[in-house]
Residue, then its C-alpha position, 0 to 999 in steps of 0.5 A: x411968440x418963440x416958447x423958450x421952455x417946455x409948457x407945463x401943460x404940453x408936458x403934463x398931457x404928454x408925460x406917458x411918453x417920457x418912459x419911450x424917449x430920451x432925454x433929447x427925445x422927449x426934449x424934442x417931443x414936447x417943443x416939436x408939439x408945442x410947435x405944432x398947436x402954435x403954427x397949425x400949419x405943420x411946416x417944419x420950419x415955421x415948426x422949430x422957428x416957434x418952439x425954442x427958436x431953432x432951425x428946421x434940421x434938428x427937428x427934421x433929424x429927430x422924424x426920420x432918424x432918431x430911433x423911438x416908437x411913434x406907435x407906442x407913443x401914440x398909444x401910451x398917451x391915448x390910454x393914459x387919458x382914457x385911464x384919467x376918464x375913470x372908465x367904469x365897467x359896463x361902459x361902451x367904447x367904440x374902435x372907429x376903422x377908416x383910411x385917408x388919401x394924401x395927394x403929394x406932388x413929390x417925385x422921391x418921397x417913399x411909397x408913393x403910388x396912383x391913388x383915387x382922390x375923392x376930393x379932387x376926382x381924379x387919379x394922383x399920386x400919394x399915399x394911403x393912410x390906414x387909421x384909427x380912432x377912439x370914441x370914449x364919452x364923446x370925446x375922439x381920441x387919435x388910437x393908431x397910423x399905419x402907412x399902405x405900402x404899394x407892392x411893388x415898393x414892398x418888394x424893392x425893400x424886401x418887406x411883406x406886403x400887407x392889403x389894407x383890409x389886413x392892416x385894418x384887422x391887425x389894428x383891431x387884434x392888437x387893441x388893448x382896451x380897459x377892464x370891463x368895457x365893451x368895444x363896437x368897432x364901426x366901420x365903412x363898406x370896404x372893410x366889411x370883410x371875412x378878415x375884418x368881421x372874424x378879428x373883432x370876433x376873435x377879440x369879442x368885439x361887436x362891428x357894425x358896418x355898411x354894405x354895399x347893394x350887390x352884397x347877397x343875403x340869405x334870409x332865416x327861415x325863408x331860404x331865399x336869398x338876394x342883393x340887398x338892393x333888390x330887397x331894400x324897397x320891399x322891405x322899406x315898404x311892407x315893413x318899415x316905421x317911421x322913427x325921430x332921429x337925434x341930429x346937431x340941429x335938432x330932429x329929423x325923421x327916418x324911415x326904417x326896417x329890419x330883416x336877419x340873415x346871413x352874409x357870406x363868409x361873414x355869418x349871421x347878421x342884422x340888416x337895418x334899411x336906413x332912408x330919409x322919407x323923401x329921399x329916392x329909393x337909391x339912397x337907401x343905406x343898409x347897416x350890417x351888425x353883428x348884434x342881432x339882439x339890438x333894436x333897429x333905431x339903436x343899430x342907426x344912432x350907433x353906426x352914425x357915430x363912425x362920423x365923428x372919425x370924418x371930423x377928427x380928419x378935418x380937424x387934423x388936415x385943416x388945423x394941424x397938418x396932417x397932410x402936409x409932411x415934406x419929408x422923403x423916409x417913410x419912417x419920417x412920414x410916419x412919424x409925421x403923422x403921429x405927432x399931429x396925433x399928439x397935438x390933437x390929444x394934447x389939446x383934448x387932454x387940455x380941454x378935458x382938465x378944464x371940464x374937471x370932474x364932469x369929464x369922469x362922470x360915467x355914462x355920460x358925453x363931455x360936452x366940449x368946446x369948438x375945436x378952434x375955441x379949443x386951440x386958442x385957449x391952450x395957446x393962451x394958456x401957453x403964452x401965458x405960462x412962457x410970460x409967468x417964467x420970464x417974470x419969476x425970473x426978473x430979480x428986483x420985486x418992483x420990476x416983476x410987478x411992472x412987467x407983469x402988469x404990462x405984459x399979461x394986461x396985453 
């Protein structure tokens, strides 16, 4: 199917963007992700052969030349749908933090560098992703894509280099939430960092982290201090209970503890030693949180939704592309990886109007469909509206019922 004009529903999910583009822009914009949820596969050909049928130039131009602001795209659409959720205040969001590495087997393409590939476990050549994401009633709502600029790349092109910790808290600094709701920022181990910790402070955000066993812990009121791998057993042992823990699949038993402390350069904080009651003692897990007041089951079920950022980067790498850009400029990379983005929210505005009222209802998840059930519903609804304006444009009346009986019966 080649969409031919631009769908209603791809527009209308989209439609806080307008005031960032062009008329051309914003014409691209909308076919460029209506391409996207029809191919999955991102390939920029297969891309612009799907919506309106043109070649792979035009849209290649519009990622690596034209001059509109991804980043505030991205964003303005993003609060956009948290705005249409109604959020009330009191009400919790969480700010996910995490980075993804994308191996390229390019020789030219800008920033490359030798990166550590957890999937394949070996050394390749790729970039780093620096990104996050919104948790809001359930539902993950892509919130920023930064690209890790290598040293040496940043000094050729006379650009300040920035660490990854320093984009993480850059991200966290700039985030602009709505009226009356709290923010917890969640995190993994290698952004539990002075410069991380203090921008969410500075913001009055929360943060609940990891931390990794060779971290020392000076514990209140005892004036000892230690690795927290030397005290997790201990702990676990003298003082720890036994708690039933929520799962996707029913319920599973957890072994907890709690101690207080204070971590260098950090401050003070609340430790919760997590570990299954049969599992060895080197799996222990130790949540490190800001919020000492909180109780140590509650500190668990928060951090353990920093998962739902894992599932976003599936959905994106395996049904939308994110990975599988082919373009050379840095600035089209980028883009790249924002527009991916907005097919993702696309579809997640999408969804959410079809649940209607139910996804405004304050305090509570909205229970979503499965991503690919997701995918084909909007492409049906696409391919349906594309059918609607070939028929209302047909003249005689007798033809316009035939064509419609054939064509939406099919």
């Amino acid at each position: 199917m080649v969409v031919r004009s631009m769908p209603r529903d791809v527009q209308w999910a989209l439609r806080a963007a307008r005031e960032y583009c062009s008329r051309p822009q914003w014409s691209h914009l909308v076919f460029g992700v209506t391409g996207w949820l029809l191919c999955s596969a991102a390939k920029l050909c297969r891309v612009a052969g799907a919506a309106k049928g043109g070649h792979r130039t035009s849209l290649a131009r519009f990622l690596s030349q034209a001059e509109w602001a991804a980043d505030m795209v991205l964003k303005a659409v993003t609060l956009e749908l948290v705005r249409w959720l109604r959020p009330r205040s009191g009400e919790g969001l969480l700010l996910l933090i995490d980075d993804t590495r994308i191996a390229k087997r390019a020789k030219r393409m800008a920033a490359l560098t030798k990166i550590w590939d957890h999937t394949s476990q070996r050394f390749v050549h790729g970039h780093i992703v620096v990104h996050a994401a919104i948790v809001f009633r359930g539902v993950t709502l892509p919130w920023s894509f930064e690209l890790w600029l290598p040293e040496k790349y940043c000094r050729r092109e006379q650009l300040a280099y920035r660490k990854v910790t320093s984009i993480a808290a850059e991200m966290i600094g700039t985030f602009t939430p709505p009226n009356g709701v709290k923010v917890r920022v969640l995190f993994d181990a290698f952004y539990l960092c002075a410069s991380v910790t203090k921008a969410c402070e500075l913001r009055g955000f929360t943060w609940f982290s990891v931390a990794s066993k060779n971290r020392r812990i000076s514990r209140e009121g005892r004036g000892q201090s230690g690795q927290l791998g030397d005290l997790a057993a201990g702990v676990l042992k003298h003082r720890s209970g036994h708690v039933r823990m929520k799962r996707d699949r029913g319920w599973r038993w957890l072994r907890i503890a709690t101690i207080d402390g204070r971590l260098k350069k950090i401050g003070r904080v609340r430790i919760v030693f997590s570990k299954r009651p049969g599992d060895a003692w080197k799996k222990v897990v130790a949540i490190v949180t800001n919020e000492t007041h909180l109780a140590a089951r509650e500190i668990v079920s928060i951090y353990e939704r920093r998962w739902a950022i894992e599932v976003l980067f599936k959905e994106l790498k395996g049904s939308l592309g994110l990975g599988s850009y082919q373009m050379l400029a840095r600035s089209g990379v980028v883009r790249h990886l924002h527009l991916a983005a907005l097919a993702h929210l696309t579809l997640t505005r999408h969804s959410l109007t079809a649940a209607g009222a139910q996804a405004q209802q304050p305090h509570k998840d909205v229970p979503l469909p499965k991503f690919q059930t997701r995918l084909v519903t909007l492409r049906a609804a696409i391919q349906r509206q594309q059918i609607e304006r070939l028929i209302e444009r047909t003249k005689p009346a007798k033809l316009r019922q035939r064509l419609r009986k054939l064509l939406l019966a099919t």
